[in-house]
C-alpha positions in Angstrom: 154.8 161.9 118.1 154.5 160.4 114.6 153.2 157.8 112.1 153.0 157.7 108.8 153.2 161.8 108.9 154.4 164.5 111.9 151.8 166.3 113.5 151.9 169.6 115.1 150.2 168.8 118.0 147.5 166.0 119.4 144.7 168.2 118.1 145.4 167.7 114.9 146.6 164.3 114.8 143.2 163.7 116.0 141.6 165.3 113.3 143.3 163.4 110.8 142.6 160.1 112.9 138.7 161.4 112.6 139.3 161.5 109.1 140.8 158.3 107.7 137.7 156.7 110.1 135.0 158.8 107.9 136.9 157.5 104.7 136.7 153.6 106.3 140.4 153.7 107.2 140.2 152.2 110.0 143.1 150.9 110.7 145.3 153.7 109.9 142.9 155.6 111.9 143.8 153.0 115.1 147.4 153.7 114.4 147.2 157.3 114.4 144.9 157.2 117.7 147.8 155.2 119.7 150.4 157.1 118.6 148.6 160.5 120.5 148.0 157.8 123.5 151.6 157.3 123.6 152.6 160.4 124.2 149.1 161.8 126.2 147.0 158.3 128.1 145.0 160.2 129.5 143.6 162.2 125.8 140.2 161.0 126.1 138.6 161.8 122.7 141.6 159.4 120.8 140.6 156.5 123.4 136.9 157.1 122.5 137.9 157.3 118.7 140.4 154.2 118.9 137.2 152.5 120.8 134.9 152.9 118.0 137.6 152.3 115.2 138.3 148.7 117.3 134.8 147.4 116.9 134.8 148.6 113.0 137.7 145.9 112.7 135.9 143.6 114.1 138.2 144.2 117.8 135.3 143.5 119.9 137.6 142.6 123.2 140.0 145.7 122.3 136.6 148.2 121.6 135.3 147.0 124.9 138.6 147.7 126.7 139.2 151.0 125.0 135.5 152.5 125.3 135.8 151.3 129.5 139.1 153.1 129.7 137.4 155.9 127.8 134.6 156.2 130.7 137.2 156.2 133.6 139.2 159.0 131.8 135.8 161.4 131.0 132.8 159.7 133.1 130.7 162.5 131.5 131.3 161.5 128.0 127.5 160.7 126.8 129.2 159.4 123.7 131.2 156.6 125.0 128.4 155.6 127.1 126.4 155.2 124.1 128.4 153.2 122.4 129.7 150.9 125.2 125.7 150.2 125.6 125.3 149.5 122.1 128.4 146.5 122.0 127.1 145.1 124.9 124.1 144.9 124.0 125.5 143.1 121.1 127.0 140.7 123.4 123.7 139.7 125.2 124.9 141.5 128.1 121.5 143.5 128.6 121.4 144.9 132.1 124.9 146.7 131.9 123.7 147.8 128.8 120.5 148.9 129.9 122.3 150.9 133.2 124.9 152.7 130.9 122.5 153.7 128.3 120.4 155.7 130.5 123.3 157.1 132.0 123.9 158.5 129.0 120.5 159.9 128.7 121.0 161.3 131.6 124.0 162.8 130.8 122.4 164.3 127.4 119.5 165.4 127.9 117.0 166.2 125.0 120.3 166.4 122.8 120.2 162.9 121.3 116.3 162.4 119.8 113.9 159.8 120.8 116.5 156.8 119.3 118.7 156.6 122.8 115.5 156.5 124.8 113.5 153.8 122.9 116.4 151.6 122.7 116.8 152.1 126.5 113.0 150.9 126.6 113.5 148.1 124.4 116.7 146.9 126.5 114.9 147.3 129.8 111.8 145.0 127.9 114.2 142.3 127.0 114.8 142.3 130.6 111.7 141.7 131.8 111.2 145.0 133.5 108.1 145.9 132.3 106.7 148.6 134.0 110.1 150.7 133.6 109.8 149.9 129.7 106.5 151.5 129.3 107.4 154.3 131.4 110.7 155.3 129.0 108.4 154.4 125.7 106.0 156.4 126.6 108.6 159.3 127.4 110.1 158.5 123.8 106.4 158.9 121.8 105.6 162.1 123.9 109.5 163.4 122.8 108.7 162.6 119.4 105.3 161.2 118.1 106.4 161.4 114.8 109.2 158.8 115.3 107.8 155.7 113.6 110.6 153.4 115.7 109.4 154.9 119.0 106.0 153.9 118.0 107.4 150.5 117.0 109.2 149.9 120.1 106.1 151.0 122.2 103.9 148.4 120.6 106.1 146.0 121.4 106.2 146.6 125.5 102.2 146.7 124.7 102.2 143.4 123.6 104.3 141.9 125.8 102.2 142.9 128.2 98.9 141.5 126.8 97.4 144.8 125.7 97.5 143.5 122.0 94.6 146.1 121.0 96.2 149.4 121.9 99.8 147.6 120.7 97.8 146.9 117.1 97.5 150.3 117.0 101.0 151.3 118.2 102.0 149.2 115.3 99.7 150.5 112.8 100.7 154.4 113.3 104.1 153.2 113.0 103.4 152.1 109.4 101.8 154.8 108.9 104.9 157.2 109.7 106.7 155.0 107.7 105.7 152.9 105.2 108.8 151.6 104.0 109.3 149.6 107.6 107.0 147.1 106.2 107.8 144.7 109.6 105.2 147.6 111.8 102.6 146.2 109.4 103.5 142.6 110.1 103.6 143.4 114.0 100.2 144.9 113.3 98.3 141.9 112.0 99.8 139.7 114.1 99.0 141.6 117.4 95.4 142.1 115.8 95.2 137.9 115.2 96.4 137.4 118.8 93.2 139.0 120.0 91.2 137.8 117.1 90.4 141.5 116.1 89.7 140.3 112.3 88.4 144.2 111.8 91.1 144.6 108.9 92.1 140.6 108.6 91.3 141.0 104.7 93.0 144.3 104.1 96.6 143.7 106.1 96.8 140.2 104.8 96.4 141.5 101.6 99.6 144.2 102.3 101.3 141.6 103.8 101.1 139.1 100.4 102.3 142.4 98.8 105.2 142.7 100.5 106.3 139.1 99.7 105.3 139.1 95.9 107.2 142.2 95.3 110.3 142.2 97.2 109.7 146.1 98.8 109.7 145.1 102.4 110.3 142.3 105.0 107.7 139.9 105.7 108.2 138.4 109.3 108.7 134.5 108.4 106.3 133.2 111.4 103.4 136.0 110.5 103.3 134.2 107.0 103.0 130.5 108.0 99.6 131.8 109.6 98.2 133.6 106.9 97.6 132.0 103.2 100.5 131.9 101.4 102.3 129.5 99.9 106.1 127.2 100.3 107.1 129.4 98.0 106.2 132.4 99.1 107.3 131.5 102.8 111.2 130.5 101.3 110.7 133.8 99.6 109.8 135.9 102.6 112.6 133.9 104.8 115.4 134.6 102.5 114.5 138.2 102.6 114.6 138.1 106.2 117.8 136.3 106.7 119.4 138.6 104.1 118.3 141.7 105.4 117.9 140.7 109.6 119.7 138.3 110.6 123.1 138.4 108.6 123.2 142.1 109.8 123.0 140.9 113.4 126.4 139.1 113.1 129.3 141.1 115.3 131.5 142.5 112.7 134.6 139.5 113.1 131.7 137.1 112.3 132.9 134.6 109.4 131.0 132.3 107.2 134.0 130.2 107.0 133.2 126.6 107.9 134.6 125.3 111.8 137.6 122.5 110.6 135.7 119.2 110.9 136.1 117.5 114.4 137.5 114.4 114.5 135.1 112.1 117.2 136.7 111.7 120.5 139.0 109.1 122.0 135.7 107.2 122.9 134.5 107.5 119.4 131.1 109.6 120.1 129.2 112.1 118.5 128.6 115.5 120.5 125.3 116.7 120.0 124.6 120.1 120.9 121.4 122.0 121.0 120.7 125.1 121.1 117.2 127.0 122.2 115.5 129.2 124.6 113.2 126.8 125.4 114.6 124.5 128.0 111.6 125.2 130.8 108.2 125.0 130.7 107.5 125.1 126.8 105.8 123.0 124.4 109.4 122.3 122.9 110.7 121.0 126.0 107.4 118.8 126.6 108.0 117.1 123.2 111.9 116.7 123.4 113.0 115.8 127.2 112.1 112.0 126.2 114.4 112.5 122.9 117.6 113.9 125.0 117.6 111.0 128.1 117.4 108.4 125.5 120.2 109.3 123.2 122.2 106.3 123.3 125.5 107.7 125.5 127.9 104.8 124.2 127.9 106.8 120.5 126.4 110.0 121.7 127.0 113.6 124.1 124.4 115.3 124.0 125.0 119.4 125.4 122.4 121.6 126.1 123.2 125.4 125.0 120.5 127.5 126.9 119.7 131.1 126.4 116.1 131.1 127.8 114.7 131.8 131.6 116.0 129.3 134.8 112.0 128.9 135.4 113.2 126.9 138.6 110.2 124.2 137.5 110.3 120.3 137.3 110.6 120.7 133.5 113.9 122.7 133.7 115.2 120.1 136.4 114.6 117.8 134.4 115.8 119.0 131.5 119.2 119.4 133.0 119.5 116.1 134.3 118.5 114.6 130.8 121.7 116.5 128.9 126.0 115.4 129.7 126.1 118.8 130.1 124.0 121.8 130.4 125.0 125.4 129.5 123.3 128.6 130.3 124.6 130.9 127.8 122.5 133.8 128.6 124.7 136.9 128.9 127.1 134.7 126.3 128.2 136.7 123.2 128.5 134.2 119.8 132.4 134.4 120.4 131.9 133.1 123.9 129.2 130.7 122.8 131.3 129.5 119.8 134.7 128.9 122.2 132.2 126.9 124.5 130.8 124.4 121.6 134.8 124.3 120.2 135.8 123.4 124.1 133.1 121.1 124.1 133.6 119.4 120.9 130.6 119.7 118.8 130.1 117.9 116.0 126.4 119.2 115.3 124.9 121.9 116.3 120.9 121.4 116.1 118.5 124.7 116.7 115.6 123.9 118.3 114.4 127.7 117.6 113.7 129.1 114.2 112.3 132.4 113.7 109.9 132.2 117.0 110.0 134.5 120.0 113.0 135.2 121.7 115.6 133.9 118.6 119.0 134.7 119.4 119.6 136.0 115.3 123.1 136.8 116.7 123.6 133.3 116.4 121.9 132.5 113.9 123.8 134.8 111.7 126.7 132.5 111.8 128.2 129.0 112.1 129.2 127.8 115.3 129.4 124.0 114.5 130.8 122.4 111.3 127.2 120.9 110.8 123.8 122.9 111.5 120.4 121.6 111.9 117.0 123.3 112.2 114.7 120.6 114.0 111.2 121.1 115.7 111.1 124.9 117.0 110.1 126.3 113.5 108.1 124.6 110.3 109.9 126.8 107.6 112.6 126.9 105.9 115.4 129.5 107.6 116.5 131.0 104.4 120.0 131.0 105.1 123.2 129.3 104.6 124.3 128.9 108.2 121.5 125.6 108.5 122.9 122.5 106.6 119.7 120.2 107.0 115.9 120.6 108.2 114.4 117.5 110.0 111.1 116.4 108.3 109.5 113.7 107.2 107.1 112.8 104.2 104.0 114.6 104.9 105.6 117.9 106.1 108.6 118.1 103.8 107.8 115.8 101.0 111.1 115.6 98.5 109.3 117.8 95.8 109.4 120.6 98.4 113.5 121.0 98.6 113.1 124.0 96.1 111.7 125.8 99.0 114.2 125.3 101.6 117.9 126.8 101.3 118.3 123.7 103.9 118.5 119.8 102.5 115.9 118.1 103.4 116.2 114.8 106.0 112.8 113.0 105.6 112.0 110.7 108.5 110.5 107.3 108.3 107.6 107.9 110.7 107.2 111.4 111.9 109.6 114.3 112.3 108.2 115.2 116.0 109.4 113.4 118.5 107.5 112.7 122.4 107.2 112.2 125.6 106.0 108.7 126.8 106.1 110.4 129.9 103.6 113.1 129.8 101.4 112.3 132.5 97.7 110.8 131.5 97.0 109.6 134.8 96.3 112.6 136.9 92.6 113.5 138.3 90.1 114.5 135.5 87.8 117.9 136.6 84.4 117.3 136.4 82.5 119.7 133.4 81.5 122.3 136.2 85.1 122.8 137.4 85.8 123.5 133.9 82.5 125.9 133.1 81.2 123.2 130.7 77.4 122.6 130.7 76.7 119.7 132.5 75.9 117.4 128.8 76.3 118.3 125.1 78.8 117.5 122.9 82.3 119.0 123.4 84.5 120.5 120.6 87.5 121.2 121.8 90.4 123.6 120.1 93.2 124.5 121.9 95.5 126.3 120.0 96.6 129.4 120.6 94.4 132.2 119.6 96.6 134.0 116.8 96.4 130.4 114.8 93.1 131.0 114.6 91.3 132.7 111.0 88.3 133.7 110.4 87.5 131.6 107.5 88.4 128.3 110.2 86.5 130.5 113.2 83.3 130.4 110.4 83.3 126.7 109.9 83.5 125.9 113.6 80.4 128.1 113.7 78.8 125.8 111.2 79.4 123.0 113.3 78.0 124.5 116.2 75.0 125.5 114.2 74.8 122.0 112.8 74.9 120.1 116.5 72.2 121.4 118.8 73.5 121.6 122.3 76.9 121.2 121.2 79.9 123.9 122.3 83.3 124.7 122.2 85.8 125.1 124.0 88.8 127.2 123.2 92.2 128.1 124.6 91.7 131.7 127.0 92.6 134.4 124.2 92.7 137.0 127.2 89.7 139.5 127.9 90.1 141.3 124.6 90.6 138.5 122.1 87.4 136.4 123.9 85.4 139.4 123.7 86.3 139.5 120.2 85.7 135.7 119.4 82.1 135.9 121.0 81.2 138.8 119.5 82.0 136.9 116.1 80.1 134.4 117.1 77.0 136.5 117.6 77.5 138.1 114.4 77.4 134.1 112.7 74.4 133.7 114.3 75.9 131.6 117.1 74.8 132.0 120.8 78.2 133.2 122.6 77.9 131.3 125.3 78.3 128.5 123.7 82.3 129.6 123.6 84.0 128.2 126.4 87.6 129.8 127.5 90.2 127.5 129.6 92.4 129.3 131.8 96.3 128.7 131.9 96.9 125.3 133.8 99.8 123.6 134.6 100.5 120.9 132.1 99.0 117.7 134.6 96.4 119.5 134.8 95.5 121.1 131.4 96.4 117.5 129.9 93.6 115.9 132.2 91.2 118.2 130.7 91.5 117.1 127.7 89.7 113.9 128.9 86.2 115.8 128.6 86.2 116.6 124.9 84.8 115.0 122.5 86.8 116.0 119.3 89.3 118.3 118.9 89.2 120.6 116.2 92.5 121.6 114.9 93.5 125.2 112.9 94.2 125.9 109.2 97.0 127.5 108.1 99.1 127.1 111.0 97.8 123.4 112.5 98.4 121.7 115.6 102.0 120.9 116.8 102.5 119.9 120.6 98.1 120.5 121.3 97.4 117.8 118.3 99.9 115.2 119.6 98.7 116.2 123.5 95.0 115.2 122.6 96.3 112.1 120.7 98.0 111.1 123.6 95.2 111.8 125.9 93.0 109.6 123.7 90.6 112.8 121.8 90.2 112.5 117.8 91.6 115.2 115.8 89.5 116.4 112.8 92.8 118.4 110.6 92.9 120.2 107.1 96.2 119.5 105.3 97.9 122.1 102.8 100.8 122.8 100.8 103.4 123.6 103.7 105.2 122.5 106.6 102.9 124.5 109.2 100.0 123.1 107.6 100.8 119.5 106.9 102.4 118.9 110.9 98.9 117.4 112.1 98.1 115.1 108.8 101.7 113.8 109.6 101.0 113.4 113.8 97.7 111.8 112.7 99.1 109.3 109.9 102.5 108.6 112.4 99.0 107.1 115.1 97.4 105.3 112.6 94.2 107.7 112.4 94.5 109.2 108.5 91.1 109.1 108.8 89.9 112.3 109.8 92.6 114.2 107.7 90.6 115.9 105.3 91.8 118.6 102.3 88.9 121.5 102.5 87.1 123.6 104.7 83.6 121.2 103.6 85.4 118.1 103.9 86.3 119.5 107.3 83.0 120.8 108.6 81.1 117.6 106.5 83.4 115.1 109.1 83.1 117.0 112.2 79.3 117.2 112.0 79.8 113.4 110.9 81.6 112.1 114.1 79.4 114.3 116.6 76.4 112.6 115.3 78.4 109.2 115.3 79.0 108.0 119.2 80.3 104.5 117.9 82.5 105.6 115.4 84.0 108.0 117.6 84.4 105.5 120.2 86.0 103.3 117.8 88.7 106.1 117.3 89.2 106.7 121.3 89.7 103.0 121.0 92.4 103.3 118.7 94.1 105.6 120.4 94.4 104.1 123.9 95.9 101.4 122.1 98.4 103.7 120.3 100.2 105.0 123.0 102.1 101.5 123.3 102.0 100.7 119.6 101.7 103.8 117.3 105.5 105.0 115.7 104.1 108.5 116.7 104.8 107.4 120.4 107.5 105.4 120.2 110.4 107.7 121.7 112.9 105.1 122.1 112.5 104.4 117.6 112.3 107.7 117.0 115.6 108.8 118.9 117.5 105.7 116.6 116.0 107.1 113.4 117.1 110.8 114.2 120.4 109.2 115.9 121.0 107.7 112.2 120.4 110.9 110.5 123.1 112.3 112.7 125.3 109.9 111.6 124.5 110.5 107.7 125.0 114.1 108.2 128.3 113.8 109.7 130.0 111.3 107.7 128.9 113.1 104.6 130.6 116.1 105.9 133.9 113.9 107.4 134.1 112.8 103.6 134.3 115.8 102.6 131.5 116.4 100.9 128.7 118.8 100.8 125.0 118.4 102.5 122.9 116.2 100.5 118.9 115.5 101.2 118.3 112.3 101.9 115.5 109.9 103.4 116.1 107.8 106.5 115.1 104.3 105.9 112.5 102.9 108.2 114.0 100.3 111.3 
């Protein structure tokens, strides 16, 4: 047996192989490792070692291979099990993952620290098996309750689970073992505004803002389009995040290196393909289904590339009917994923995602089209390279923002969101008991979710209460914690807490039909309305809005200018609570604006799917012949039809 050198025996030719893999030679250390293989198959420890040397180099087929072989030689090798969990788990293939990783624990018990265990919890949450996740996290804190990632990992199965108090906590001991994992102290604030437990609101928004301004820590991008910060501050905190998260997540053979550029098909078509985990019952999929069936297929395939839950609903049917083709890529690695969009031609590759829950950062770590769009999921900039353009439009991306976006900007001519014509408006409307309303007063309605909600925006909708006798509101279900909160905060403003009114979880029919017995709907501030603003415009309820200086908080003076209705955009918390008090005490004028919008669902650009599908068709046409020429992305606005 020999290589470069002669060795006395397989021993110590694998001692040298160990070697040149601590010194980062790791392909001399592969060469060394098959040489003792050719003379002894069956030496386990150079089939482990030419395993892990394989998925250095970026040999992710050849490291899977070698670390399987590796098992059937030595099924009691803890170490080989560990690492064949870790590459799957890479390769999104969770539950083998999650079954050989706690074979290994089994197989080393109490030898390997409380890391094996929590990542065995965290795999078994990504897969939905909740109990058994908080049954192994709670094993990994009791190992070690000094492990700040344990405690990390442990908040997050509390969350997911909807006990955001004790997972606020989870998070905030985590920081407090270790400061310098500044993303425990994000988790914390944003578990503690999901149940509206504004105890320390002042204090970890402050640390948060910290963290940003001076560079020490990551900032999770969504956390800081809810909290008061500005474009800047947001492209800042994203390009962090992308640096330090999501290029990491890349498999090692991952290349920046730009896909050759497609020439179109024999029938001269653009394929389209996006990408989300969001193709089911989701406020993405109720905005876009419209968008995908009315691509025009004589200069258009459209794909769908679909990482998220089968949810077996009408949504998801429909979904898949509305695509040329529709791929489930769950348990797809990004090689697999990219061969699928090469097989499939894609020209463009549009995310539908951002930085919300369940992002794939695998894939977003690297390019899988020759031209990469960010488009509705997220309203931020993604702070990496990998996205060529951001859809916008004037209001939410206005050209003086492109210094806050590593993306160029495409600026729409009526409104960056598209709709569904089709969202049903028809369907039986509950009566005010059905829906625990009194049986008169006037009806404020806000429906987003509960962690958009501050408590500088929760004090002026106390105002307004205060200001219209009789008057109450009527809120999105924050869960048992987060309404006990909210009334409680009421109390404390002086505001009777029964005049808070929670709405369960409906199905869509039926939670649009409700909308018919508000009165107003009073949208949040940072962080406004997306898919709830343009569901009570479409279900005929005024919108009272507060517009700011970025994307998240400009998306509902855009919906409302897009239905003709600029009037009740307003710039301040008192111009906000001065016009709500206004139209409550104004029955015609607020008629006048229900009016209006029964009118604009067959007139209003904000509706008009089949428009909006030519304007984004066009921008898809821009993008690609800029980059068929040759030449680099470029902002640019869309003229208007």
């Amino acid at each position: 047996m020999s290589t470069a050198r002669h060795f006395a025996s397989p021993a110590e030719a694998l001692g040298y192989a160990l070697t040149l893999h601590q010194n980062g030679r790791h392909a001399d250390c592969s060469a060394v490792c098959r040489a003792i293989l050719a003379v002894r198959p069956d030496h386990h420890d150079a089939s482990f070692l030419l395993g892990v040397a394989a998925f250095a180099l970026g040999q992710i087929e050849e490291s899977h291979r070698r670390l399987a072989v590796t098992i059937a030689l030595k099924p009691d090798l803890a170490e080989a099990c560990f690492n064949l969990a870790l590459l799957l788990r890479r390769r999104s293939r969770l539950a083998e993952a999650a079954a050989l990783q706690a074979r290994a624990i089994r197989l080393a018990p109490g030898q390997t620290g409380a890391g094996p265990v929590t990542a065995l919890g965290a795999m078994l949450r990504e897969l939905d098996r909740m109990a058994a996740a908080r049954a192994v996290h709670r094993r990994a804190v009791a190992q070690a309750p000094d492990d700040a990632e344990a405690w990390r990992e442990s908040g997050h199965a509390l969350r997911d689970e909807g006990e955001l108090g004790a997972a606020a906590a989870a998070y905030g001991r985590a920081y407090r073992l270790d400061p310098s994992r500044s993303e425990s102290l994000d988790d914390q604030l944003f578990a503690a505004l999901s149940h509206c437990d504004w105890s320390e609101y002042d204090d970890l928004c402050r640390q948060v803002l910290a963290v940003i301004d001076t560079g020490r820590g990551i900032a999770l991008p969504l956390l800081t389009l809810l909290i008061d910060t500005s474009a800047a501050q947001q492209n800042r905190a994203a390009r962090h995040f992308h640096r330090v998260v999501v290029q990491p997540a890349a498999m090692p053979q991952a290349v920046a290196a730009l896909p050759a550029a497609r020439p179109l098909g024999a029938d001269d078509r653009l394929t389209v393909a996006y990408l989300s985990a969001d193709f089911h019952e989701h406020a993405t999929a109720y905005l876009a289904a419209e968008l995908f069936e009315l691509h025009d297929r004589n200069r258009f395939r459209v794909v769908a590339y679909s990482y998220g839950p089968d949810d077996g609903s009408p949504t998801r049917r429909r979904l898949e009917a509305a695509f040329d083709t529709f791929r489930d890529i769950r348990g797809s690695d990004p090689d697999e994923v990219q061969a699928m969009l090469a097989a499939d031609g894609a020209h463009i590759l549009v995310d539908l995602k951002g930085y919300t829950r369940h992002v794939r950062f695998d894939l977003l770590a690297r390019r899988l089209a020759p031209v990469q769009v960010a488009y509705l999921g997220y309203p931020g900039t993604m702070g990496g390279d990998a996205m060529d353009y951001v859809i916008g439009d004037r209001f939410v991306t206005p050209p003086d923002h492109q210094p806050y976006y590593r993306e160029r900007l495409v600026i729409m001519p009526d409104s960056y969101q598209a709709n569904d014509r089709r969202r049903p408006l028809d369907a039986p409307v509950p009566n005010r008991a059905a829906c625990s309303l009194p049986p008169d007063g006037f009806v404020f309605c806000a429906f987003n979710a509960a962690f958009k909600i501050t408590p500088s925006m929760f004090g002026v909708w106390m105002r307004v209460l205060a200001r219209i006798p009789g008057s109450v509101l009527w809120l999105q279900h924050a869960g048992r914690e987060g309404a006990g909160n909210l009334r409680r905060e009421a109390a404390w403003r002086g505001v009777d807490p029964e005049r808070l009114i929670f709405a369960p979880h409906k199905p869509q029919t039926e939670h649009l039909a409700r909308y018919r017995l508000a009165d107003l709907f009073l949208d949040s501030f940072p962080y406004t309305g997306h898919t709830t603003v343009s569901d009570a415009l479409w279900m005929g309820v005024p919108v009272v809005t507060r517009m700011g200086g970025t994307f998240a908080s400009r998306v509902a003076t855009g919906l409302l200018n897009a239905v003709g209705l600029p009037e009740t955009v307003t710039t301040t918390f008192d111009g906000y609570e001065a016009l709500a008090v206004r139209l409550a005490g104004d029955p015609a004028m607020l008629a006048g604006f229900r009016r209006h919008l029964a009118a604009a669902r067959a007139t209003a650009p904000l509706f008009d799917s089949p428009r909006f599908t030519r304007n984004l068709e066009r921008a898809y046409q821009t993008m690609w012949e800029r980059h068929a020429a040759g030449l680099p992305p470029e902002s640019f606005t869309v003229p208007p039809l």
